[in-house]
PyMOL Python script that loads the backbone (N, CA, C, O; Angstrom):
from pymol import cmd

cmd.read_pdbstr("""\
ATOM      1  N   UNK A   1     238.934  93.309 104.262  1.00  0.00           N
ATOM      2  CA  UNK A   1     238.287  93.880 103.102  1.00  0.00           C
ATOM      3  C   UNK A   1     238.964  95.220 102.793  1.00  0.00           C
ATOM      4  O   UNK A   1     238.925  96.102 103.651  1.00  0.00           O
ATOM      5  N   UNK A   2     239.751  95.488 101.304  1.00  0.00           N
ATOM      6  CA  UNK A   2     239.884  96.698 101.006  1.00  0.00           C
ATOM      7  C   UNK A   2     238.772  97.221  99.963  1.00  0.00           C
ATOM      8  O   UNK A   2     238.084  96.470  99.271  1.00  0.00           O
ATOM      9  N   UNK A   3     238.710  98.538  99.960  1.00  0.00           N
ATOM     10  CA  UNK A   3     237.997  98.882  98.674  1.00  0.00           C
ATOM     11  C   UNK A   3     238.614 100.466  98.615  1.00  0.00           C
ATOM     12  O   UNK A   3     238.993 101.265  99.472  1.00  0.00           O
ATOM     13  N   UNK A   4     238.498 100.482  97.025  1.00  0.00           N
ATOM     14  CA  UNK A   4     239.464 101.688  96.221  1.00  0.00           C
ATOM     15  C   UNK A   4     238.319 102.409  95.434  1.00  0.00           C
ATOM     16  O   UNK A   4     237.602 101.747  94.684  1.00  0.00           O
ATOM     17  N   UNK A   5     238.138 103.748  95.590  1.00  0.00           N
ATOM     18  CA  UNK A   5     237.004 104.109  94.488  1.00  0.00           C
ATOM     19  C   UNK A   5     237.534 105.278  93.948  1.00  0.00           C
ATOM     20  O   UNK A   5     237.926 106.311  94.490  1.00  0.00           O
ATOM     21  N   UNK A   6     237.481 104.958  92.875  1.00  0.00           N
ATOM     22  CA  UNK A   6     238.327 106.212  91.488  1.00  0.00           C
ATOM     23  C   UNK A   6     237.078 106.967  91.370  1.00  0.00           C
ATOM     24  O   UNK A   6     235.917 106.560  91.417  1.00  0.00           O
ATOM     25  N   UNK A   7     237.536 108.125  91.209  1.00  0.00           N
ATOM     26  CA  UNK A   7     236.609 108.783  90.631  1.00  0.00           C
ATOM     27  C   UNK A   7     237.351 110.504  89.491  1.00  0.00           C
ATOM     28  O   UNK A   7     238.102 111.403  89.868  1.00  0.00           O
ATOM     29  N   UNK A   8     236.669 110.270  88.086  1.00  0.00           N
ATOM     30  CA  UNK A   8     237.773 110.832  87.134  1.00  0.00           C
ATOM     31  C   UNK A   8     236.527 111.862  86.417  1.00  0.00           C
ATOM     32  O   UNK A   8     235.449 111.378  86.070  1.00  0.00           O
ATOM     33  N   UNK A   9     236.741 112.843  86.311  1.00  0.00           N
ATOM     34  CA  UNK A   9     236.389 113.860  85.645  1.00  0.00           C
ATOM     35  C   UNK A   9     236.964 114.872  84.372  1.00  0.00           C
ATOM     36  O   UNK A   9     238.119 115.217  84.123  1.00  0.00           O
ATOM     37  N   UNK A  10     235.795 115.172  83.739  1.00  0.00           N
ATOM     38  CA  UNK A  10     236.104 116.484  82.603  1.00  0.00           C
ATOM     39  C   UNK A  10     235.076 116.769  82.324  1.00  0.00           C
ATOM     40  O   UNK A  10     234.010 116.156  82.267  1.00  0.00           O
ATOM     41  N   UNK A  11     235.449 117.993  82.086  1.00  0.00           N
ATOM     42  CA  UNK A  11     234.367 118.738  81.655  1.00  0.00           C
ATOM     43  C   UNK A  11     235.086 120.592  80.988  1.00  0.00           C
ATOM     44  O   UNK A  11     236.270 120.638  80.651  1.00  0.00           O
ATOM     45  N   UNK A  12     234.229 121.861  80.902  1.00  0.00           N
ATOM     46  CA  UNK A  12     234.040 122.838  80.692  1.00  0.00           C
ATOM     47  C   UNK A  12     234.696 123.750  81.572  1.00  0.00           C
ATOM     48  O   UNK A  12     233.649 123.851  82.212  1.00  0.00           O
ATOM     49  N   UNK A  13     235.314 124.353  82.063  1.00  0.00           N
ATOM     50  CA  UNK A  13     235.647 125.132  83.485  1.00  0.00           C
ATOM     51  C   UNK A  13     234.611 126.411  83.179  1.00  0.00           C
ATOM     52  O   UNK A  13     234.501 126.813  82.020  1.00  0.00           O
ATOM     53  N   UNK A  14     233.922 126.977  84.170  1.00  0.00           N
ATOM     54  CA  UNK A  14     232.748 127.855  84.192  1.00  0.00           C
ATOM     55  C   UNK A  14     233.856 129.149  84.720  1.00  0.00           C
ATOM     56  O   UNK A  14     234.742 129.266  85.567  1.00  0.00           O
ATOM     57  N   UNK A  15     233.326 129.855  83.853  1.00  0.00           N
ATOM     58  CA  UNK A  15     234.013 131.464  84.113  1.00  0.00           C
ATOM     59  C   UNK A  15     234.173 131.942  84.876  1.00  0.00           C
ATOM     60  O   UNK A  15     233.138 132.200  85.491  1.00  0.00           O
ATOM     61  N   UNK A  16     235.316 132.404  85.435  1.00  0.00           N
ATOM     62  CA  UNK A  16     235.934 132.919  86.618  1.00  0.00           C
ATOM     63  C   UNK A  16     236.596 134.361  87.129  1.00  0.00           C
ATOM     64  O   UNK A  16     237.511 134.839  86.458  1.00  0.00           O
ATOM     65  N   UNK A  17     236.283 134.819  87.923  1.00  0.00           N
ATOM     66  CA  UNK A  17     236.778 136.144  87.939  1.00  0.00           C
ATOM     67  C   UNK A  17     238.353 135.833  88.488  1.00  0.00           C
ATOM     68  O   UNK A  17     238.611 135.144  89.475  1.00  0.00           O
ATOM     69  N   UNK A  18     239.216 136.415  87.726  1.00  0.00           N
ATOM     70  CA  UNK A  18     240.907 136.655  87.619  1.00  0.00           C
ATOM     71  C   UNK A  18     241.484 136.183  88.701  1.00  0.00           C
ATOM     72  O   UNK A  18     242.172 135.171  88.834  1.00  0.00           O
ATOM     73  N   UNK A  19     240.968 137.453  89.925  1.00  0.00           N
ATOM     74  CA  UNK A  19     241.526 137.549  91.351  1.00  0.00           C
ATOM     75  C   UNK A  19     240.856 136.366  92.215  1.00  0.00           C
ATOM     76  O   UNK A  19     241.453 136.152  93.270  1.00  0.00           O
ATOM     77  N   UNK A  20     239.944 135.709  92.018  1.00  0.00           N
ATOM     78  CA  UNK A  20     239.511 134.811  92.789  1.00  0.00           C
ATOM     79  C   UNK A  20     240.137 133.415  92.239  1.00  0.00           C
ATOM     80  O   UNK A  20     239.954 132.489  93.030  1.00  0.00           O
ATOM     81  N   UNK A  21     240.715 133.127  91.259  1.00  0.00           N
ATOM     82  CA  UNK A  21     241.627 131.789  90.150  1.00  0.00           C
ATOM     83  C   UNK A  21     242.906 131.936  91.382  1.00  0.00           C
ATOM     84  O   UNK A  21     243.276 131.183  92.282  1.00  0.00           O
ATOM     85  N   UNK A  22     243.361 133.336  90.902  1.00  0.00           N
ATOM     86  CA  UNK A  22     244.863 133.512  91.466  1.00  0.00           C
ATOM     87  C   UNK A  22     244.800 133.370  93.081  1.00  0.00           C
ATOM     88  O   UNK A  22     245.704 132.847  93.733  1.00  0.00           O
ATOM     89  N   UNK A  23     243.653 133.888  93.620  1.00  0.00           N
ATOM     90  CA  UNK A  23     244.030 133.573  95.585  1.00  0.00           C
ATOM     91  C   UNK A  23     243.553 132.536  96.020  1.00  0.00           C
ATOM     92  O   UNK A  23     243.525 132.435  97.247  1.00  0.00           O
ATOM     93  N   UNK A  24     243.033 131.447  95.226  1.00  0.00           N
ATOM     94  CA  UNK A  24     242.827 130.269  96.076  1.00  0.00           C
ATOM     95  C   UNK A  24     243.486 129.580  96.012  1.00  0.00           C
ATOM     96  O   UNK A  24     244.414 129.752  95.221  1.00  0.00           O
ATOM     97  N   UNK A  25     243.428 128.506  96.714  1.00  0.00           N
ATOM     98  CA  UNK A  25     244.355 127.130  97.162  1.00  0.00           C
ATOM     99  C   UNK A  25     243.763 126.251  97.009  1.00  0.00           C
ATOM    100  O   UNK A  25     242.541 126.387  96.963  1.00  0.00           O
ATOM    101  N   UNK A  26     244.364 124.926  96.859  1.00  0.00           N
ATOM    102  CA  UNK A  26     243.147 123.727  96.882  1.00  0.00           C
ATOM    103  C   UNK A  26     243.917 122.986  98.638  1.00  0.00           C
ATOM    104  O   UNK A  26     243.370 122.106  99.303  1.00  0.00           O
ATOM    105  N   UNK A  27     245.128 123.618  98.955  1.00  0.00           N
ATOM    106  CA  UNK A  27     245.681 123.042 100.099  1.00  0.00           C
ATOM    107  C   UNK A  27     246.284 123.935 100.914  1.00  0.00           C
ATOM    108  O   UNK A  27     247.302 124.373 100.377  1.00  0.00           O
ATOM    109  N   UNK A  28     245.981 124.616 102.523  1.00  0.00           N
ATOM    110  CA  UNK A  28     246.431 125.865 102.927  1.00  0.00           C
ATOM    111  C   UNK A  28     248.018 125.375 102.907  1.00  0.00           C
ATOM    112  O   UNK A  28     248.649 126.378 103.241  1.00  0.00           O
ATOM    113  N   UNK A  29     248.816 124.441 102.702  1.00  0.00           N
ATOM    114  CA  UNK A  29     250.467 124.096 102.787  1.00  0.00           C
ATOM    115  C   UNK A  29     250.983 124.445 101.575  1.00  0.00           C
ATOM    116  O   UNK A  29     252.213 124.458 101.553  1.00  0.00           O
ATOM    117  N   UNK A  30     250.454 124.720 100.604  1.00  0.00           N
ATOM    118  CA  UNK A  30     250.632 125.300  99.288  1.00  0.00           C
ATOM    119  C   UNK A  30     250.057 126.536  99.147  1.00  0.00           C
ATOM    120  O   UNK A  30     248.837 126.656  99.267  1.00  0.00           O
ATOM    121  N   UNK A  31     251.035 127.826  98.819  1.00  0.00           N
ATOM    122  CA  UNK A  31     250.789 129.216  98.276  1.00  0.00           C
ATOM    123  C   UNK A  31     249.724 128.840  97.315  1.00  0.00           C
ATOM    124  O   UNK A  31     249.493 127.720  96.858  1.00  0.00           O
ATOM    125  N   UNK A  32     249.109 129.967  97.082  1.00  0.00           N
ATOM    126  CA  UNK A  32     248.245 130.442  95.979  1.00  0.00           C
ATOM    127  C   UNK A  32     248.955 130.635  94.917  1.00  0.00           C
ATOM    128  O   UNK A  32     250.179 130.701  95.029  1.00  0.00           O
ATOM    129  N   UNK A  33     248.374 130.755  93.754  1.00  0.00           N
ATOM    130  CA  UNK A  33     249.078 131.082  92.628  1.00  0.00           C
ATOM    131  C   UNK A  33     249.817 132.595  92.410  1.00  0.00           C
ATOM    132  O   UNK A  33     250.869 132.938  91.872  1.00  0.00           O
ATOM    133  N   UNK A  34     248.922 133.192  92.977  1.00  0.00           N
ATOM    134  CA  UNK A  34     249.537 134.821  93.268  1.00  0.00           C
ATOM    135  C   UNK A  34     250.674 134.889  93.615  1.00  0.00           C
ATOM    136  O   UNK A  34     251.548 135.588  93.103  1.00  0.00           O
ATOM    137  N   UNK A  35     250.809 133.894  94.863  1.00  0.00           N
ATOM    138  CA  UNK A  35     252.238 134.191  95.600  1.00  0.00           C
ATOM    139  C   UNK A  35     253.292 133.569  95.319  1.00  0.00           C
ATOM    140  O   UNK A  35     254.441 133.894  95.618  1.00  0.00           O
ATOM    141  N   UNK A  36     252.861 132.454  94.607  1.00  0.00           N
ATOM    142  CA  UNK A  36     254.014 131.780  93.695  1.00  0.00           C
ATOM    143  C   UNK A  36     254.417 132.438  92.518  1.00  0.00           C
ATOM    144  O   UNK A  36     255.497 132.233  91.963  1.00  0.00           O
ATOM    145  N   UNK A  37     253.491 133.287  92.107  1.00  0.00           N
ATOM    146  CA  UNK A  37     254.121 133.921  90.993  1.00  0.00           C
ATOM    147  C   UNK A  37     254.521 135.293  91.237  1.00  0.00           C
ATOM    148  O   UNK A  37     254.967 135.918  90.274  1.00  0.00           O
ATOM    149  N   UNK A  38     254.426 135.917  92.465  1.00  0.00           N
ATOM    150  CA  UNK A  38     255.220 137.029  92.917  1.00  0.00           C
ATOM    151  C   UNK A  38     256.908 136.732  93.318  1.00  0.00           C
ATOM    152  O   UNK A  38     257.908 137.449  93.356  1.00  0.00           O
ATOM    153  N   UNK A  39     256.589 135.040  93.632  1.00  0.00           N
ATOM    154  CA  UNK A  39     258.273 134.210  93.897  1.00  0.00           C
ATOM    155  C   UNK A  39     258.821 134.337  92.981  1.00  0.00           C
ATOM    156  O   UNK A  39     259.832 135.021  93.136  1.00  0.00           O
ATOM    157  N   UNK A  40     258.633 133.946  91.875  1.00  0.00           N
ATOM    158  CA  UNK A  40     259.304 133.085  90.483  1.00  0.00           C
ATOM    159  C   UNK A  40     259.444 134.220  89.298  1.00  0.00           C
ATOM    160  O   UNK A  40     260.380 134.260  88.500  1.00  0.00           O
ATOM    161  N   UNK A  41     258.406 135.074  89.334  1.00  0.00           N
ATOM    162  CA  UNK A  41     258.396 135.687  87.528  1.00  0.00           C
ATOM    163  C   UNK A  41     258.705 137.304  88.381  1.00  0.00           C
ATOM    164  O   UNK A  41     258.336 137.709  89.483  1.00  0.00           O
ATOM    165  N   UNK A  42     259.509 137.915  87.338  1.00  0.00           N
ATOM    166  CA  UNK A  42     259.390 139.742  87.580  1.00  0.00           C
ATOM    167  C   UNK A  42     258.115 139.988  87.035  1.00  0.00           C
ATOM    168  O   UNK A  42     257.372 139.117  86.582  1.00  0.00           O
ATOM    169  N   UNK A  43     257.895 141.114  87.084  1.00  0.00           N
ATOM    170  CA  UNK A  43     256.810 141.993  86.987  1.00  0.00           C
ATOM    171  C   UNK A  43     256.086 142.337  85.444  1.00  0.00           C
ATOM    172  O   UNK A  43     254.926 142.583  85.113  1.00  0.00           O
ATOM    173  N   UNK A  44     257.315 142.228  84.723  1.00  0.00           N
ATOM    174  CA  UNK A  44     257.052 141.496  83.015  1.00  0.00           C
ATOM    175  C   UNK A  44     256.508 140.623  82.855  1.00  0.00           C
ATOM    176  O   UNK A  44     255.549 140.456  82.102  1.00  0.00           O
ATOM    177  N   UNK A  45     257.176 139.672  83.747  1.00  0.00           N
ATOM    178  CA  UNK A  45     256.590 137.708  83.443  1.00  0.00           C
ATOM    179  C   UNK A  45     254.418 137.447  83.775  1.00  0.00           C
ATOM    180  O   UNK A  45     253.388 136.974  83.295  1.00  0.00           O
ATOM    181  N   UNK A  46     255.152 138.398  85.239  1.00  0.00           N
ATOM    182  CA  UNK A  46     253.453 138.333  85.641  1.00  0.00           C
ATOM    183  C   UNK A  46     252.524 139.074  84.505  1.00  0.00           C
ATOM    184  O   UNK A  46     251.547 138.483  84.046  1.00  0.00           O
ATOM    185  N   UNK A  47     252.878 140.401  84.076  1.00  0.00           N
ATOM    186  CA  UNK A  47     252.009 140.997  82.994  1.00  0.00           C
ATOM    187  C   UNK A  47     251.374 140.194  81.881  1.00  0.00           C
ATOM    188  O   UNK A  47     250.184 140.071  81.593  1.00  0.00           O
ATOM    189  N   UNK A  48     252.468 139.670  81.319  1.00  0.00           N
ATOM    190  CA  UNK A  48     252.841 138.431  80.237  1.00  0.00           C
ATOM    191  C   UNK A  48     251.827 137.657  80.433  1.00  0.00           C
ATOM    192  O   UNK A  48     250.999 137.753  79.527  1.00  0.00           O
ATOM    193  N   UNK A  49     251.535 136.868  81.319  1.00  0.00           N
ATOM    194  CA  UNK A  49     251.439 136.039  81.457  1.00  0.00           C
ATOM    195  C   UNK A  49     249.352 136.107  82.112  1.00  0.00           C
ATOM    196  O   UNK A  49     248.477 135.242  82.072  1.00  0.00           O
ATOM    197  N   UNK A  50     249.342 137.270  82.524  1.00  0.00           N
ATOM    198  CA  UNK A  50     247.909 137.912  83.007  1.00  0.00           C
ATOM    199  C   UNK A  50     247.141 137.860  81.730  1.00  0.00           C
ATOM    200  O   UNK A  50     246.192 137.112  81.497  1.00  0.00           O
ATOM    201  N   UNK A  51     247.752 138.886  80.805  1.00  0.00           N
ATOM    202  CA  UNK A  51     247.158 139.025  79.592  1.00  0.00           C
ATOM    203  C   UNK A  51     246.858 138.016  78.464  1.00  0.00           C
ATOM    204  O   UNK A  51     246.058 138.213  77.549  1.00  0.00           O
ATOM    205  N   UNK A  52     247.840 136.561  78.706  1.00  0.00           N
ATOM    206  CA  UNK A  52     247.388 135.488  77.898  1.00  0.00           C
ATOM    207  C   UNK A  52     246.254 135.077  78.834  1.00  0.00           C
ATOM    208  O   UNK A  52     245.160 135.077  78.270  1.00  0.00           O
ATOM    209  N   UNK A  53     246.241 134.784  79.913  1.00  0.00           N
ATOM    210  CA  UNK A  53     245.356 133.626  80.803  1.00  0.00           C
ATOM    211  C   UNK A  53     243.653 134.234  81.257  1.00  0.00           C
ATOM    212  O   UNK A  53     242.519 133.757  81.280  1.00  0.00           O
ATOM    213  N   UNK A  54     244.395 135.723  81.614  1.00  0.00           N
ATOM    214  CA  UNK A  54     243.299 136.182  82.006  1.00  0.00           C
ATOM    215  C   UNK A  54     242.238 136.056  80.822  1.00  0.00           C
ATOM    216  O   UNK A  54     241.214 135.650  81.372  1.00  0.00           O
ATOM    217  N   UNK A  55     242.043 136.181  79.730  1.00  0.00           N
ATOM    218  CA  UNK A  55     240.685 136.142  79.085  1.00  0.00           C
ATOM    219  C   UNK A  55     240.255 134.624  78.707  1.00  0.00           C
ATOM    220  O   UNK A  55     239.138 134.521  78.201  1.00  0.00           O
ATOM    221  N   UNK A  56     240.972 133.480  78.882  1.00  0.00           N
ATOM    222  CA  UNK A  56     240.763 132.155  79.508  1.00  0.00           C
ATOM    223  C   UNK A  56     240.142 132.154  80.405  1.00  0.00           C
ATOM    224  O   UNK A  56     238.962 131.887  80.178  1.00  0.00           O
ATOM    225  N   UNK A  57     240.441 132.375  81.596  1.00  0.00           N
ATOM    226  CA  UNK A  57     240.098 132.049  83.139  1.00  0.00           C
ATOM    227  C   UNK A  57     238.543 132.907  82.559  1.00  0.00           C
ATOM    228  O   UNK A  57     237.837 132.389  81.693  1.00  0.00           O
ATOM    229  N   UNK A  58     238.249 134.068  83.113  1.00  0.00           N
ATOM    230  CA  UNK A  58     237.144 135.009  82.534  1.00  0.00           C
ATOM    231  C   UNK A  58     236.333 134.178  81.982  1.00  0.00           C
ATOM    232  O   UNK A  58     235.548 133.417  82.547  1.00  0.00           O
ATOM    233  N   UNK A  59     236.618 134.394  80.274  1.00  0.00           N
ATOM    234  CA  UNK A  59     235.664 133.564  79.370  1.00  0.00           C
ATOM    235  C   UNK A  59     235.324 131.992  79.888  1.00  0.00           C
ATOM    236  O   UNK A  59     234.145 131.694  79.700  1.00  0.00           O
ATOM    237  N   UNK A  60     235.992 131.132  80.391  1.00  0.00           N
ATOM    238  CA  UNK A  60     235.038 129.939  80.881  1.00  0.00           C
ATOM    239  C   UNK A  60     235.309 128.888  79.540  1.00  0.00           C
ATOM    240  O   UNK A  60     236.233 129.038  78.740  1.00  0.00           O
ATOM    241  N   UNK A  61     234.530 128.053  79.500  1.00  0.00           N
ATOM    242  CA  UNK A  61     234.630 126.925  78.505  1.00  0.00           C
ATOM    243  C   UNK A  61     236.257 125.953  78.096  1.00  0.00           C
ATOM    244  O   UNK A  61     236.304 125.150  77.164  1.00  0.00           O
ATOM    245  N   UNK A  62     237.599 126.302  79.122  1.00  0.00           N
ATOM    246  CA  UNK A  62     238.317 125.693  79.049  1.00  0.00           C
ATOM    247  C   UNK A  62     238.201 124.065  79.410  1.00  0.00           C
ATOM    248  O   UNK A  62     237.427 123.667  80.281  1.00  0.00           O
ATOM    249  N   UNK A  63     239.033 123.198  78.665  1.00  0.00           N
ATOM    250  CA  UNK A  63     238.897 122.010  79.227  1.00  0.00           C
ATOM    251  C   UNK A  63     239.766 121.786  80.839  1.00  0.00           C
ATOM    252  O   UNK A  63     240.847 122.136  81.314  1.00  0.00           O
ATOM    253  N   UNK A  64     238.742 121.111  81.226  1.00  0.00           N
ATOM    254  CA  UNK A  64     239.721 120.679  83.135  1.00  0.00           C
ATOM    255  C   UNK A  64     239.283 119.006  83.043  1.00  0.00           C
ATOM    256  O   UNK A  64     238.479 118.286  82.450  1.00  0.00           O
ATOM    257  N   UNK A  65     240.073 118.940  83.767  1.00  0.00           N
ATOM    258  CA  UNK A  65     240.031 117.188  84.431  1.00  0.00           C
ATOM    259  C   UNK A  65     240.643 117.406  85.618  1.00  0.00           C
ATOM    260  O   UNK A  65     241.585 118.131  85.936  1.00  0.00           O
ATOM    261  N   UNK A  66     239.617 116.300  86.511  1.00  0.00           N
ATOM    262  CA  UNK A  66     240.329 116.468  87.717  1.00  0.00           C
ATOM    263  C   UNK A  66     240.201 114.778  88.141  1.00  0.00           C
ATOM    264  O   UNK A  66     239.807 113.963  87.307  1.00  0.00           O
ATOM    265  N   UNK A  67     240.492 114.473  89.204  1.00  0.00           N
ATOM    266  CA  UNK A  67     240.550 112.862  89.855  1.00  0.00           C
ATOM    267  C   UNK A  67     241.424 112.610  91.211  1.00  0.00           C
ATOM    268  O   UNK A  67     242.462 113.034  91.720  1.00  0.00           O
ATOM    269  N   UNK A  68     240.230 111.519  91.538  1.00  0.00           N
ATOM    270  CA  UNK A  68     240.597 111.898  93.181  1.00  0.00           C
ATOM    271  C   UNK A  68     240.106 109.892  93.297  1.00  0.00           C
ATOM    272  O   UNK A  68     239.423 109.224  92.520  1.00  0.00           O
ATOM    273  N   UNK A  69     240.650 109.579  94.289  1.00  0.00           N
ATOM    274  CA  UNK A  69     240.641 108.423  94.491  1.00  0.00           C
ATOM    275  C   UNK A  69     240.401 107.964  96.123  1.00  0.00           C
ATOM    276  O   UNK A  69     240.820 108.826  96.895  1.00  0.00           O
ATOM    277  N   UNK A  70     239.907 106.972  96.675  1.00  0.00           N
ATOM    278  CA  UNK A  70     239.696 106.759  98.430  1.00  0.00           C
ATOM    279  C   UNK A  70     239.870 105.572  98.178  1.00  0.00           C
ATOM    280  O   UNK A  70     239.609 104.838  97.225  1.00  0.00           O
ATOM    281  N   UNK A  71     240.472 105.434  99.403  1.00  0.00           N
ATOM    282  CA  UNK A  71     241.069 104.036  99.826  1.00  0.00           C
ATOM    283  C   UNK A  71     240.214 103.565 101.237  1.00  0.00           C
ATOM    284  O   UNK A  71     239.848 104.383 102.081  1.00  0.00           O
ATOM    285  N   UNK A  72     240.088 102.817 101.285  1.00  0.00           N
ATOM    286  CA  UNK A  72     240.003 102.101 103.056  1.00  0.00           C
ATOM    287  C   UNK A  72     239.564 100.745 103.294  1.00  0.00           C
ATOM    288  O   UNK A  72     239.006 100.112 102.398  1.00  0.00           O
ATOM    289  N   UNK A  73     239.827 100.140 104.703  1.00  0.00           N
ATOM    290  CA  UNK A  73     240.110  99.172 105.230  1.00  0.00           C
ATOM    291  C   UNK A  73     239.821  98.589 106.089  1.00  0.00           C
ATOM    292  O   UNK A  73     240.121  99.091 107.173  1.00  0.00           O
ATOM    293  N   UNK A  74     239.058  97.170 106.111  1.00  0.00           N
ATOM    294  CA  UNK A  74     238.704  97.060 107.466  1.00  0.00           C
ATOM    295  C   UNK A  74     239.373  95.788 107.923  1.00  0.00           C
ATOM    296  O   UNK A  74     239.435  95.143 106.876  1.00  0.00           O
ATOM    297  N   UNK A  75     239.875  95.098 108.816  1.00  0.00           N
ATOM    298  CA  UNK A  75     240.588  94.477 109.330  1.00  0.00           C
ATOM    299  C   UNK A  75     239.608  93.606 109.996  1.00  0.00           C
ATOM    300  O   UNK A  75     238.699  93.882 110.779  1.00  0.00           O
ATOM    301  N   UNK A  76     240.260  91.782 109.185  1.00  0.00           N
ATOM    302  CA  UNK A  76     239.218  91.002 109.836  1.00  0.00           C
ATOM    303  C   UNK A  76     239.433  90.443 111.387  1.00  0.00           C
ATOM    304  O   UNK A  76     240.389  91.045 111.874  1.00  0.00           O
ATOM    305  N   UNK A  77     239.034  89.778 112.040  1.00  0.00           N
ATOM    306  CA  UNK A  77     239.220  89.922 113.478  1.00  0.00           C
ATOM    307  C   UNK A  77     240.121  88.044 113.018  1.00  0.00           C
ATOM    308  O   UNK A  77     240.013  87.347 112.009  1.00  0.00           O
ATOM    309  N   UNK A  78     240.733  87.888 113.998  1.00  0.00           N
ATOM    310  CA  UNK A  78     241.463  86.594 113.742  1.00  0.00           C
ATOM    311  C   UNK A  78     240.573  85.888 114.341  1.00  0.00           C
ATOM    312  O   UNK A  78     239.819  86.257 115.240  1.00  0.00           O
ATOM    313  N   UNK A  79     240.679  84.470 113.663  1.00  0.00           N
ATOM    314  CA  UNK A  79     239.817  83.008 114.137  1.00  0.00           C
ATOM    315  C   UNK A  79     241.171  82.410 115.050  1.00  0.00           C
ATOM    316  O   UNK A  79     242.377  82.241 114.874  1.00  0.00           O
ATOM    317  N   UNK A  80     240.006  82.182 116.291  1.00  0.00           N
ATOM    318  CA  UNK A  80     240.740  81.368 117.399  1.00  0.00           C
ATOM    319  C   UNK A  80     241.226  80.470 116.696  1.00  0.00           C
ATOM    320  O   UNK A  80     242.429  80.680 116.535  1.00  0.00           O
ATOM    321  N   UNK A  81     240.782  79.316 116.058  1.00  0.00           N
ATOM    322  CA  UNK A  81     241.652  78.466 115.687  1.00  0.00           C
ATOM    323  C   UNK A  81     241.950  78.507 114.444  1.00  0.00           C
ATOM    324  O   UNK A  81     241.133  78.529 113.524  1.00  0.00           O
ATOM    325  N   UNK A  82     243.171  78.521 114.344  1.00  0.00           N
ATOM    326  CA  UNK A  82     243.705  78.479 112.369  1.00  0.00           C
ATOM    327  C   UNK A  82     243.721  77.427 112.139  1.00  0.00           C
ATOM    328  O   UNK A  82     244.013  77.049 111.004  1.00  0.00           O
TER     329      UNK A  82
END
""", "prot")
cmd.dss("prot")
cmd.show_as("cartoon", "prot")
cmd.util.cbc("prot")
cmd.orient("prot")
């Protein structure tokens, strides 16, 4: 027996304070957004880029989707005789 269960979302994203968007992770093997963007952009790019998002993130009501899916398995036992 396998079974697969989807599960798919959207909705509103609820308002967020700046510094708490930028230091989380959804996986500790993946940087935060902070630190990826201390990698990649100078100090312009990050400004730039604060001042568009930040009153997004803040204000709330953006659209998100997210989706996540499980798998699993159970293994039938073999019949003595086939």
């Amino acid at each position: 027996m396998v079974h697969t269960e989807l599960d798919l979302n959207a909705g509103r994203g609820a308002p967020m304070r700046w510094e708490t968007m930028m230091n989380q992770w959804a996986n500790p093997l993946v940087p935060s957004q902070a630190e990826m963007m201390r990698e990649i952009f100078t100090d312009e790019e990050r400004a730039r880029f604060e001042r568009y998002a930040r009153p997004l993130v803040e204000g709330g009501g953006q659209p998100i989707r997210w989706q996540s899916s499980y798998t699993w398995a159970l293994k039938a036992s073999l019949p003595k005789d086939p």
